[in-house]
C-alpha positions as CSV (number, residue, x, y, z in Angstrom):
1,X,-71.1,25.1,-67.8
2,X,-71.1,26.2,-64.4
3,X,-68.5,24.4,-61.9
4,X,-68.5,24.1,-58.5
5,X,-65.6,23.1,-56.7
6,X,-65.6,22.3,-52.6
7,X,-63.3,21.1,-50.4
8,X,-62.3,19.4,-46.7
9,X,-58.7,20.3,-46.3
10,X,-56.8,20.5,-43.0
11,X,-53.7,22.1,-44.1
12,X,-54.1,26.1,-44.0
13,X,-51.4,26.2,-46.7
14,X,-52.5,23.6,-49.1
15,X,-56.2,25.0,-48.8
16,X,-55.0,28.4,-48.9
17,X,-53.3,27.6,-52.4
18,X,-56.3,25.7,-53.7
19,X,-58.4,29.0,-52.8
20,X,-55.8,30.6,-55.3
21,X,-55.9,28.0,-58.0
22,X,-59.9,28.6,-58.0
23,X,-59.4,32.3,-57.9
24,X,-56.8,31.9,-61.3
25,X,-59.8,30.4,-63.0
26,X,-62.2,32.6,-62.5
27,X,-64.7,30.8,-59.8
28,X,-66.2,33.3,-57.0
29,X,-65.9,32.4,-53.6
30,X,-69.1,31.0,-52.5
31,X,-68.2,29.7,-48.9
32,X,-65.1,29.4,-47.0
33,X,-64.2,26.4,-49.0
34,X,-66.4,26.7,-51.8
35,X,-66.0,27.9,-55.2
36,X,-68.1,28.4,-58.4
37,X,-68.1,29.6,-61.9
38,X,-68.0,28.9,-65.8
39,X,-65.7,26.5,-66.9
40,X,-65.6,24.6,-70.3
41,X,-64.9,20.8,-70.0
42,X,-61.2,21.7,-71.0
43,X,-60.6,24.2,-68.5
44,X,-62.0,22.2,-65.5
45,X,-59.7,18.9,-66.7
46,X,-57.3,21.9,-66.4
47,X,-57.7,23.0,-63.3
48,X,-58.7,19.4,-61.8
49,X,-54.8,18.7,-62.7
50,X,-53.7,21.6,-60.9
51,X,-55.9,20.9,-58.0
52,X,-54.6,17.0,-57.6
53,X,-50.9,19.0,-58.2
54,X,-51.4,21.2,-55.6
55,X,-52.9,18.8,-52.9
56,X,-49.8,16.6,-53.4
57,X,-49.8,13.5,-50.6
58,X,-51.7,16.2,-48.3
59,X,-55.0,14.7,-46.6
60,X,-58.6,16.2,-47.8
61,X,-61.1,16.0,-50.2
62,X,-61.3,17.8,-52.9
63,X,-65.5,17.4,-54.9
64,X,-65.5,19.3,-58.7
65,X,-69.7,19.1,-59.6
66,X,-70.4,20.9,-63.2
67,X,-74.0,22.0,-63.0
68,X,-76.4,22.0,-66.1
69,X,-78.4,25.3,-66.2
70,X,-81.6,23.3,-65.1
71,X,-80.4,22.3,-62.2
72,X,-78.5,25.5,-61.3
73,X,-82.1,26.8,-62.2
74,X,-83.2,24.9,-58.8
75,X,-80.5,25.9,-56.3
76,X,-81.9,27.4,-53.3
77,X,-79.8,29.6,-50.6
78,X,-80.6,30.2,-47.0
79,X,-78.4,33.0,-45.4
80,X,-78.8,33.3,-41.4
81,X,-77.0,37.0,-40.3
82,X,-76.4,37.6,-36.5
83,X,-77.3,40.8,-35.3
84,X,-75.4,43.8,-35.9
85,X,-72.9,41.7,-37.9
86,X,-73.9,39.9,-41.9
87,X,-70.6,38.2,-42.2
88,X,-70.3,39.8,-45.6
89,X,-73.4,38.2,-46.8
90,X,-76.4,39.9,-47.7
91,X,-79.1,40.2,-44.8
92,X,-82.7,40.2,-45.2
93,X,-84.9,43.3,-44.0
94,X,-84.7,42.5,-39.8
95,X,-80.9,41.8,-38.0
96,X,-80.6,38.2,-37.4
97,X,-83.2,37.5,-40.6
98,X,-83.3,34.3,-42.7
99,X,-83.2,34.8,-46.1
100,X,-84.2,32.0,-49.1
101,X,-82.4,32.9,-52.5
102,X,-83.8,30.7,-55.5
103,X,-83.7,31.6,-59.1
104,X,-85.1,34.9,-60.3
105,X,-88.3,33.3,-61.1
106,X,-89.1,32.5,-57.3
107,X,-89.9,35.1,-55.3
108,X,-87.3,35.3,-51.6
109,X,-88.3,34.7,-48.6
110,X,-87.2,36.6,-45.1
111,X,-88.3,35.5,-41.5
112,X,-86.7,36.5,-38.4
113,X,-84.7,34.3,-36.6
C-alpha cells in the first residue's frame, strides 16, 4: 500500500536523519519534508519505530497516512516554476506555468502564471 510520511521538524539534524530513515525504505522524496512509497503494514510499523527512535525527545511532528489505490487514484498536483528556474520539478510548456498532475486518466492542465 502506498505510504506517505510528512513531517514539521526544527532540528536540521533530526530531520536530516529522518530524510535518511525514509530514503532506507524505499519512499521518494516528494517535498522538502515529504516522503512516499510502498510499504506493507509490517514494514511501515517498522519504520514508524525507527521514526519515533530517531526523533527521540526532539520537538516536531511526524504524520505516516497509507493510501488505498482509490484514493491515490484522486490526488491532484499543482507545480508553480519561476522563470528561468523549475526547482527540480517539472515545468509546464511557458516559464513561470502552472501545472495540474492528476491520475493518468485526467487529462493536465498548464496556465501561465
Amino acid at each position: 500500500m502506498q505510504t506517505l510520511v510528512i513531517y514539521d521538524i526544527p532540528d536540521d539534524r533530526t530531520r536530516n536523519r529522518l530524510a535518511e530513515a525514509c530514503k532506507d525504505y524505499g519512499l521518494t522524496r516528494i517535498q522538502f519534508s515529504g516522503f512516499m512509497g510502498v510499504l506493507s503494514h509490517h514494514r511501515r510499523e517498522e519504520l514508524e519505530g525507527r521514526l519515533r527512535q530517531t526523533m527521540g525527545t526532539q520537538v516536531g511532528k511526524i504524520h505516516i497516512f497509507p493510501l488505498c489505490d482509490k484514493d491515490l487514484k484522486l490526488r491532484r498536483e499543482i507545480v508553480v516554476a519561476g522563470k528561468g528556474t523549475t526547482g527540480g520539478r517539472k515545468r509546464g510548456k511557458h516559464p513561470g506555468a502552472i501545472t495540474e498532475v492528476g491520475d493518468e486518466a485526467t487529462s493536465s492542465r498548464t496556465t501561465q502564471a
